[in-house]
C-alpha positions as CSV (number, residue, x, y, z in Angstrom):
1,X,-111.1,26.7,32.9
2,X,-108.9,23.9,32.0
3,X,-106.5,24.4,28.8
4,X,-106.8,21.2,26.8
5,X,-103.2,19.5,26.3
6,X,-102.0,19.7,22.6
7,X,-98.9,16.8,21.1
8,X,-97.1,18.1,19.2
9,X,-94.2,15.7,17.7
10,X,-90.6,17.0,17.8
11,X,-90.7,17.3,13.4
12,X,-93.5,19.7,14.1
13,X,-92.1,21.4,17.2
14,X,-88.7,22.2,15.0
15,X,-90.6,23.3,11.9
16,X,-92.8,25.8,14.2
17,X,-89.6,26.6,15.9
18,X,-87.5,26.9,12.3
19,X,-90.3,29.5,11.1
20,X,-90.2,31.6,14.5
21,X,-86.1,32.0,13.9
22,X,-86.5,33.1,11.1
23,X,-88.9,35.7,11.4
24,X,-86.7,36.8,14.9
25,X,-84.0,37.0,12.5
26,X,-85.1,39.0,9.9
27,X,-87.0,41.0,12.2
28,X,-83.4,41.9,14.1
29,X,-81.7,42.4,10.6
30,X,-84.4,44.9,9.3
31,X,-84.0,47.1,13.2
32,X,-79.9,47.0,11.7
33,X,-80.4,47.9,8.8
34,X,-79.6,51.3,8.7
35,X,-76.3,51.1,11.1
36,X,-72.9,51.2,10.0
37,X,-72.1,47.1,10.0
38,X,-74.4,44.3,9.2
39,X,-75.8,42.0,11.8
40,X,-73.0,39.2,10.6
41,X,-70.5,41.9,11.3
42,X,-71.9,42.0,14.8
43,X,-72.0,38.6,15.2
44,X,-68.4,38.0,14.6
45,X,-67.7,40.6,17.0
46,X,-69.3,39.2,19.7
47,X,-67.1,36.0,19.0
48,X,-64.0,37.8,19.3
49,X,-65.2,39.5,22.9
50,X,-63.3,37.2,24.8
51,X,-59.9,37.2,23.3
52,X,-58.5,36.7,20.2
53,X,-59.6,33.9,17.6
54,X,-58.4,31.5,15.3
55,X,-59.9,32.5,11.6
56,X,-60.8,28.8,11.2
57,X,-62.4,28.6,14.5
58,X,-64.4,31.7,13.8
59,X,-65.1,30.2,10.6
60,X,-66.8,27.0,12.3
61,X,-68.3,28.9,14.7
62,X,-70.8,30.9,12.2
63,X,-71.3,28.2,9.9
64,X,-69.1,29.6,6.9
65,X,-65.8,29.1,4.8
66,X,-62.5,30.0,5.6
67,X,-62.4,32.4,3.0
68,X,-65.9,33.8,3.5
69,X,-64.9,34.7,6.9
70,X,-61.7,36.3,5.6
71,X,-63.4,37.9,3.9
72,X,-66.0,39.7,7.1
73,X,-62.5,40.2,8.9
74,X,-61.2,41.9,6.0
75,X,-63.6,44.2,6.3
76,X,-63.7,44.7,10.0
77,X,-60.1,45.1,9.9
78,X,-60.5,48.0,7.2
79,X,-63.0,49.5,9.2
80,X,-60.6,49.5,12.3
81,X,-62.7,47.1,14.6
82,X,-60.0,44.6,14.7
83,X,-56.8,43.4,13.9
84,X,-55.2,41.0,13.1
85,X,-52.5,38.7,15.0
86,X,-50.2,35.3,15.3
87,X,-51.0,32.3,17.7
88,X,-48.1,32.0,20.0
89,X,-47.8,28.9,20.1
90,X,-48.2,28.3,16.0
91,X,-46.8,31.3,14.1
92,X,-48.2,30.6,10.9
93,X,-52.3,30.2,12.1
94,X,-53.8,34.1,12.1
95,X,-56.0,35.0,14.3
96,X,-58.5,38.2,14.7
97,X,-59.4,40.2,18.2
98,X,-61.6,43.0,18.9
99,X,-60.1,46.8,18.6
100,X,-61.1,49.2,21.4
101,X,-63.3,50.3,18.5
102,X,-64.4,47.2,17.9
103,X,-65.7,46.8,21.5
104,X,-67.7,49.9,21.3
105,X,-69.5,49.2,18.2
106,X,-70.4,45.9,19.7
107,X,-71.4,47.2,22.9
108,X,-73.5,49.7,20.9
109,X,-75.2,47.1,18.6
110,X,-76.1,45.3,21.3
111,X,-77.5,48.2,22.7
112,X,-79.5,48.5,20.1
113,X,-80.7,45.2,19.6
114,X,-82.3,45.2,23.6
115,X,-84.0,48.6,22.9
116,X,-85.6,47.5,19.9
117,X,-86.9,43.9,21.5
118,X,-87.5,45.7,24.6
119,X,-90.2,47.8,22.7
120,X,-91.6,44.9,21.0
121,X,-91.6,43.0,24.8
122,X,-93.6,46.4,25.7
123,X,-96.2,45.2,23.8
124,X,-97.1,42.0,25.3
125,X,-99.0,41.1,28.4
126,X,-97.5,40.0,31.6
127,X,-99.0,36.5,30.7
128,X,-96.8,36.0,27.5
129,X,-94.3,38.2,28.8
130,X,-93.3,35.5,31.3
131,X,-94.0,32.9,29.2
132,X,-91.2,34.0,27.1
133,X,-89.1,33.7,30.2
134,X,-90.3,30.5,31.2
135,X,-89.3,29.1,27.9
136,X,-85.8,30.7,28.2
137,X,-84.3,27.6,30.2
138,X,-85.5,25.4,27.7
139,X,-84.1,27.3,24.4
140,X,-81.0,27.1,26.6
141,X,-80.7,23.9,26.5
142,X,-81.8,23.5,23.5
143,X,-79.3,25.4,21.6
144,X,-76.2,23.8,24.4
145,X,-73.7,22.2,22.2
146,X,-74.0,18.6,21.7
């Protein structure tokens, strides 16, 4: 049986695509929901799992303000998952890294996270599991930096 070959142009692709986001995001927020940081909080520690940060490069990295990301390391900081510091070579930018707290509440989040989409992959046949794989490569370079 022959599949018949459907065109789909690239406003369409991204408005399927912008739907199918969304719901993946929601759908990871409501498996958070009841642990002790929000999936933002996360987020910004998985930025920081390399080394330290500058807040206005974490800031452009996740899309927000300067003082709306103060404001998430504020309360990461409070909570003890990480600290504050100085760039060496400018004194006067601050920048954030992970605590060894930190780290494990990441590690744990992510943890998680693949349970939860692992149980949802459970769910699908082998057919659409590896199409989800095959597309992988593609999202990848899809969401590359330009």
């Amino acid at each position: 049986m022959r599949r018949a070959t459907v065109t789909v142009s690239d406003r369409e692709l991204a408005e399927l695509l912008n739907l199918r986001l969304r719901h993946v995001v929601l759908m990871l927020r409501q498996a958070g929901a009841d642990q002790p940081i929000t999936s933002q909080q996360l987020s910004v520690l998985g930025s920081l799992e390399h080394g330290p940060r500058r807040m206005t490069e974490l800031a452009a990295e996740h899309g927000v303000r300067l003082p709306t990301m103060t404001a998430q390391i504020n309360r990461l900081e409070r909570d003890g998952l990480v600290e504050r510091g100085r760039d060496g070579a400018d004194a006067r930018v601050v920048t954030a890294r992970l605590t060894a707290a930190g780290r494990g509440q990441l590690a744990a989040g992510r943890a998680r996270r693949i349970d939860f989409l692992a149980g949802r992959f459970a769910v699908l046949t082998d057919e659409e599991r590896a199409a989800v794989a095959a597309a992988l490569p593609a999202l990848d370079k899809l969401f590359a930096s330009p």
